[in-house]
C-alpha positions in Angstrom: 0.0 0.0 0.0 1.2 3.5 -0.9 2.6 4.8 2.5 0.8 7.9 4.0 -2.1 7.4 1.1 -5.7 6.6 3.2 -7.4 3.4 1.6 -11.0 4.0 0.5 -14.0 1.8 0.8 -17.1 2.3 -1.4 -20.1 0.1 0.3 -23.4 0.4 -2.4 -26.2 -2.2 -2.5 -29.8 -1.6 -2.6 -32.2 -0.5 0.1 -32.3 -3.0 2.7 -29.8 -4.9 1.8 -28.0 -5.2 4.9 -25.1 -2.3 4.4 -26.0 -0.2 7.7 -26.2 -3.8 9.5 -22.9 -4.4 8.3 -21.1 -1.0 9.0 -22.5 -1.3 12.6 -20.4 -4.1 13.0 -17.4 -2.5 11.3 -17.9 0.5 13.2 -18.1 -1.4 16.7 -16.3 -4.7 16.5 -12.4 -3.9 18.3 -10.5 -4.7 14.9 -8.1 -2.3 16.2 -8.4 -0.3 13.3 -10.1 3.4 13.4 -12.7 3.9 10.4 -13.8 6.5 9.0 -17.5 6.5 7.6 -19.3 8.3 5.4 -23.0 8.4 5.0 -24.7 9.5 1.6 -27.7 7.5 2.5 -30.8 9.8 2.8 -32.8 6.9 4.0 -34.7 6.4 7.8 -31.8 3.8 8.6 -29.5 5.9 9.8 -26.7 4.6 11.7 -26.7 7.9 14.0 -29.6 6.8 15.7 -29.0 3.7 17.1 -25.1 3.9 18.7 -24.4 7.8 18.1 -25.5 10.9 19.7 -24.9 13.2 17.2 -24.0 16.9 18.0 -26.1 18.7 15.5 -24.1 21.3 15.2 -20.9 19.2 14.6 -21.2 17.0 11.7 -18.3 14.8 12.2 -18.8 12.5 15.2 -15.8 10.5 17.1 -16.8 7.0 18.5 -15.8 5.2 22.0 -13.7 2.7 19.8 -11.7 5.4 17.8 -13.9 5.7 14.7 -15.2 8.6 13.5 -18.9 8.9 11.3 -19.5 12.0 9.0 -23.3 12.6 7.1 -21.9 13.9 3.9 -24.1 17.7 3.8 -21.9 19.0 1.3 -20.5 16.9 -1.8 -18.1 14.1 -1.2 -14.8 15.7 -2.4 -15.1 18.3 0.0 -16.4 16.2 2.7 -12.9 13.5 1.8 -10.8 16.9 1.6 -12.2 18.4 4.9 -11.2 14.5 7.2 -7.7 14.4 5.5 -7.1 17.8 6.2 -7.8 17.4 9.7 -6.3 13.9 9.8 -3.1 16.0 9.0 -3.3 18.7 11.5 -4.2 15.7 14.1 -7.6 17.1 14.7 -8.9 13.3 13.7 -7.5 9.9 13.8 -8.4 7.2 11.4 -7.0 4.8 9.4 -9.5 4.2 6.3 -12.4 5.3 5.1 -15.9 3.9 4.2 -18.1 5.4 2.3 -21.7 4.5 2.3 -23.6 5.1 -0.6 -27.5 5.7 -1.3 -29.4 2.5 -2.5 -30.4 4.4 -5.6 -26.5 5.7 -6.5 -24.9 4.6 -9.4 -21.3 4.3 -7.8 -19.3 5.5 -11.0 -18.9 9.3 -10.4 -18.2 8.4 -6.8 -15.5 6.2 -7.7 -14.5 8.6 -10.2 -13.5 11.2 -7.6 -10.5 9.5 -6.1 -9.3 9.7 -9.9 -10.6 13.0 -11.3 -9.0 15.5 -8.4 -5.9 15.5 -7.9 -6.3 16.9 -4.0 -8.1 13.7 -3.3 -5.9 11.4 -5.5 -2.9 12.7 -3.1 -4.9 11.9 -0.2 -6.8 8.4 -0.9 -6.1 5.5 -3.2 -9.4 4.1 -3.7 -8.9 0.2 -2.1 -12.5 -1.2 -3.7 -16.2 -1.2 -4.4 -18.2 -3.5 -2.4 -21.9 -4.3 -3.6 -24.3 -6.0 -0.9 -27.3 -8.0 -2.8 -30.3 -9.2 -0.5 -30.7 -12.8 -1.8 -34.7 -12.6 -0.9 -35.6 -9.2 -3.4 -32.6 -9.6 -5.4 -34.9 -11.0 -8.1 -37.1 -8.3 -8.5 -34.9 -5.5 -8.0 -32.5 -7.0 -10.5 -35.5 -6.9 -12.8 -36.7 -3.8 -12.1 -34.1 -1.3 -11.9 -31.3 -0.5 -13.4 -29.3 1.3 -10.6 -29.5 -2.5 -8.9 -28.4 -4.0 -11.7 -25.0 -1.1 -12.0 -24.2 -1.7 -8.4 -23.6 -5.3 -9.3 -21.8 -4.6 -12.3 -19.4 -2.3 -10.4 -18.3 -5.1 -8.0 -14.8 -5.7 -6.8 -16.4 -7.5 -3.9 -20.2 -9.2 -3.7 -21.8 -10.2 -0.4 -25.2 -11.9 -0.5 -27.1 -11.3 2.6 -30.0 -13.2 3.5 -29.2 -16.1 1.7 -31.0 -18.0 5.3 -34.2 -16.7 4.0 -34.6 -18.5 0.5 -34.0 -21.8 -1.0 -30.6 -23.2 -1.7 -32.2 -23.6 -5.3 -32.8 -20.0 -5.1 -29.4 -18.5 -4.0 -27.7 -20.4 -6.8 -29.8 -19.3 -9.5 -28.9 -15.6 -7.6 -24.5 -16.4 -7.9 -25.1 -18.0 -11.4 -26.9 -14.4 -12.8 -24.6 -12.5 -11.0 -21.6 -14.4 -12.1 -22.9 -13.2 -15.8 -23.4 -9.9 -14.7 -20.0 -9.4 -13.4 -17.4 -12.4 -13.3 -14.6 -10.6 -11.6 -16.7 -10.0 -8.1 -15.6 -13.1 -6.1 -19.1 -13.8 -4.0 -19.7 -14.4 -0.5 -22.7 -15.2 1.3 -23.0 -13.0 4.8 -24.9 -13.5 7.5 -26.0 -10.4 9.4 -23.3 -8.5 8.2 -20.7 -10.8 10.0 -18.0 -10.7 7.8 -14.3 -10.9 8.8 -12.9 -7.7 8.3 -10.2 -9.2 6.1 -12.5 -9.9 3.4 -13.9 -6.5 3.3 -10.3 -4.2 3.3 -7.3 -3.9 1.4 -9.0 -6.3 -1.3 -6.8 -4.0 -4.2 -9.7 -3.9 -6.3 -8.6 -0.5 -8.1 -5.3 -1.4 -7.7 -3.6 -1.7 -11.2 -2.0 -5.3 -10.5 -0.9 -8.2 -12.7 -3.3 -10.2 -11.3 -6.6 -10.4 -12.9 -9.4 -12.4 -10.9 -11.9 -13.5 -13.5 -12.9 -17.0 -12.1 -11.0 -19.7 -14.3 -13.9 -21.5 -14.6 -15.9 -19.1 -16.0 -13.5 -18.6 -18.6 -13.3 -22.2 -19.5 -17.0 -22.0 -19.6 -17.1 -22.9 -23.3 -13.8 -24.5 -23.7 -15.4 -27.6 -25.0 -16.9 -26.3 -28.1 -13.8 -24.8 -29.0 -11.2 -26.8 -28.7 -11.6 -27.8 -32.7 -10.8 -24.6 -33.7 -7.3 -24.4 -35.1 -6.9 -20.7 -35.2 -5.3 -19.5 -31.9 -7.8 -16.7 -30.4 -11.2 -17.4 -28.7 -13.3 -14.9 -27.0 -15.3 -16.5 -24.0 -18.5 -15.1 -22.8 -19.6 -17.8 -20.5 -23.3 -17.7 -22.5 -22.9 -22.0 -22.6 -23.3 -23.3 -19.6 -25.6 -25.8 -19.0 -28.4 -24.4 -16.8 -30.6 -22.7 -19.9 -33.7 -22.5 -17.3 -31.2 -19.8 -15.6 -31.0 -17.8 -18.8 -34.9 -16.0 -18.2 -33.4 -13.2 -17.8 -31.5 -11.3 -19.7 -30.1 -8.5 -18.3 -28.7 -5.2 -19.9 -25.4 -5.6 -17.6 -23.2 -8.1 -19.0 -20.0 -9.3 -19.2 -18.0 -10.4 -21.8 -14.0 -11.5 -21.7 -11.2 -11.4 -25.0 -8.5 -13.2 -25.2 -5.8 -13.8 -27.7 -2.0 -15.2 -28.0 -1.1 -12.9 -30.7 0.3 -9.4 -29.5 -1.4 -6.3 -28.8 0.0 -3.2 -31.2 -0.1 -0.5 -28.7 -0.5 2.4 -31.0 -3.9 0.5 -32.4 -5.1 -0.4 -29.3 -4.9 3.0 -27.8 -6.6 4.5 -30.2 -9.5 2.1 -30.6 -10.0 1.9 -26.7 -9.9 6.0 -26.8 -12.6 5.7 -29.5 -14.8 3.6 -27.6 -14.6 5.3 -24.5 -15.8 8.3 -26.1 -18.6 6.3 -27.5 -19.4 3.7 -24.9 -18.3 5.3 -21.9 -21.5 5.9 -19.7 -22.3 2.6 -20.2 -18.8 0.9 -19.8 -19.2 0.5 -15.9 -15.8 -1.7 -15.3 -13.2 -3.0 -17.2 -10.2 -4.4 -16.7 -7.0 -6.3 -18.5 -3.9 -7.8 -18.2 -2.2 -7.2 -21.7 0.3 -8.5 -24.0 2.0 -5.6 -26.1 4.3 -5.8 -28.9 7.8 -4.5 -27.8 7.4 -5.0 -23.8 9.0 -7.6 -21.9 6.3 -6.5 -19.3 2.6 -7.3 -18.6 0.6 -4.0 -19.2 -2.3 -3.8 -16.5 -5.0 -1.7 -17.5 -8.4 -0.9 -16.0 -11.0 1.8 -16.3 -14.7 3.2 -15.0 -16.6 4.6 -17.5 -14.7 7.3 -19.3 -11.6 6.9 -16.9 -8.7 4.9 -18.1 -5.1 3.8 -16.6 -3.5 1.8 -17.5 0.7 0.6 -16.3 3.3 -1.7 -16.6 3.5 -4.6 -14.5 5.6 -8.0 -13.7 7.6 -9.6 -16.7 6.4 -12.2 -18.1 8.1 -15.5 -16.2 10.4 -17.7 -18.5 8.2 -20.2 -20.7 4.7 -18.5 -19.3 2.3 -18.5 -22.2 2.1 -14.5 -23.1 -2.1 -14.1 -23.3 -4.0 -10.8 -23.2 -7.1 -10.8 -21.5 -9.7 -8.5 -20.7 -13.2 -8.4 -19.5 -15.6 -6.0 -19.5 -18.8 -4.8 -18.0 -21.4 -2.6 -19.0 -25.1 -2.0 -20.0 -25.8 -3.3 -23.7 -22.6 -2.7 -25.0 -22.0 -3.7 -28.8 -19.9 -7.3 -27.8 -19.1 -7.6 -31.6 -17.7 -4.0 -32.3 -15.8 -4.8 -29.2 -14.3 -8.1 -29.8 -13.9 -7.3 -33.9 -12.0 -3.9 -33.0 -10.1 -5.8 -30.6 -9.2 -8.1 -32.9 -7.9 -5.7 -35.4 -5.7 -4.3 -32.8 -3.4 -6.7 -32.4 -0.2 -7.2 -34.8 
């Protein structure tokens, strides 16, 4: 971790999903470490209520355990800028932040802040984005609104809560449409919001690092039908597996991966990615890739939010490791065979 920067939390999931449960028990477990939350929620679950007195005047209240919890009034960048300012001057003491969203956000643009402004960059290095899905509405609110359905998409991290109130049947059907939704969110069922604290910091979602977690299985999820192909590229999108009764729904946010063995030019592929970015870029909610390049003995990470890009080198490639570019992204109805085509024209 970048010494002196603070890591940054982004909690989102829809209306009673559990999130307030679980920062309650992030805010008053001893873990040792001091939090910082902040609350965009506008909703009647406040956490103030129930294990705060809150000094009206003061919005920025320290707890018996160290943390401190801060109702955003003013926008977030000012509210991040205002707690490391007086984290410097020793005014507060925490350690990492959380930051609550609404049920109804979209997290982009909040994510987008630790990028966009430079104050904040200096201040923060945005850890990851953790989306809480209730397994018992998930259904319906999956099918009815989009900003459920975003949240997901944005995922470093999933927890399922109230998984104890459904059928096994049920919850799997749940994983298995999320898993299309957004492959790179490892999923974890949580019970009121006990969840070791290990698995909700430091996770390095936004960190630019060699390692790209889409589940190997999912990417093998078609190997079968492919393996007669001679020709050495093959662009997965985990559509054949072998549950079709899962497939009722088909949801605007989807995922799709490319691969190939053959290079990357990196003049090409700049300049198709800036052209889609420009194009698709509301809609592109996460992507992410580890990269072959022509001319670099190094792995190039990249990953983006919507219009924001970075990308960076990383590790070499080991002696005798098979050189493979992959990337997967995520967005609402995005044109998979522009993508995968212009992709394909991009490398050497």
């Amino acid at each position: 971790m970048t010494p002196g920067l603070i890591p940054a939390t982004i909690l989102t999931g829809f209306l009673g999903s559990g999130k307030t449960t679980l920062l309650k028990r992030v805010l008053t477990e001893a873990h040792g470490q001091k939090i910082a939350v902040i609350e965009n929620e506008f909703g009647e679950e406040n956490i103030d209520n129930d294990i705060l007195v809150a000094d009206s005047a003061e919005q920025i209240v320290q707890m018996n355990n160290g943390c401190v919890c801060c109702s955003i009034r003013e926008d977030l960048r000012s509210t991040l800028s205002d707690l490391a300012e007086r984290r410097r001057k020793g005014e507060l003491d925490f350690d990492r932040v959380v930051i609550e969203t609404t049920g109804l956000a979209d997290p982009g643009p909040v994510a987008q802040t630790f990028f966009i402004d430079d104050e904040i960059a200096e201040s923060y290095l945005l850890d990851s984005v953790l989306t809480l899905v209730d397994a018992k509405h998930a259904e319906s609110q999956l099918d009815s609104r989009q900003e459920a359905r975003r949240q997901v998409g944005f995922a470093d991290q999933i927890f399922i809560s109230k998984s104890d109130l459904v059928g096994e049947a049920e919850v799997e059907a749940l994983v298995h449409r999320l898993k299309h939704m957004n492959p790179r969110a490892p999923q974890r069922k949580v019970h009121f919001g006990e969840v070791p604290i290990a698995s909700v910091f430091d996770l390095k979602g936004f960190n630019l690092n060699s390692k790209l977690d889409i589940d190997p299985d999912f990417l093998e999820a078609d190997d079968h039908d492919h393996h007669h192909h001679d020709h050495d590229h093959d662009h997965e999108h985990g559509e054949a597996c072998d549950h079709p009764h899962h497939h009722a729904h088909d949801d605007d946010v989807k995922s799709f991966v490319f691969r190939s063995k053959r290079p990357f030019s990196p003049a090409k592929l700049e300049d198709f990615l800036g052209a889609i970015v420009q194009v698709y870029g509301p809609k592109m909610l996460r992507y992410k890739g580890v990269l072959n390049m022509k001319g670099s003995e190094r792995k190039v990470v990249f990953q983006g939010v919507h219009q924001l890009m970075g990308s960076d080198l990383g590790p070499k490639w080991a002696p005798g490791e098979e050189k493979m570019s992959k990337m997967v992204f995520i967005g609402i109805d995005l044109p998979k065979e522009v993508l995968l085509q212009g992709l394909e024209q991009c490398l050497v």
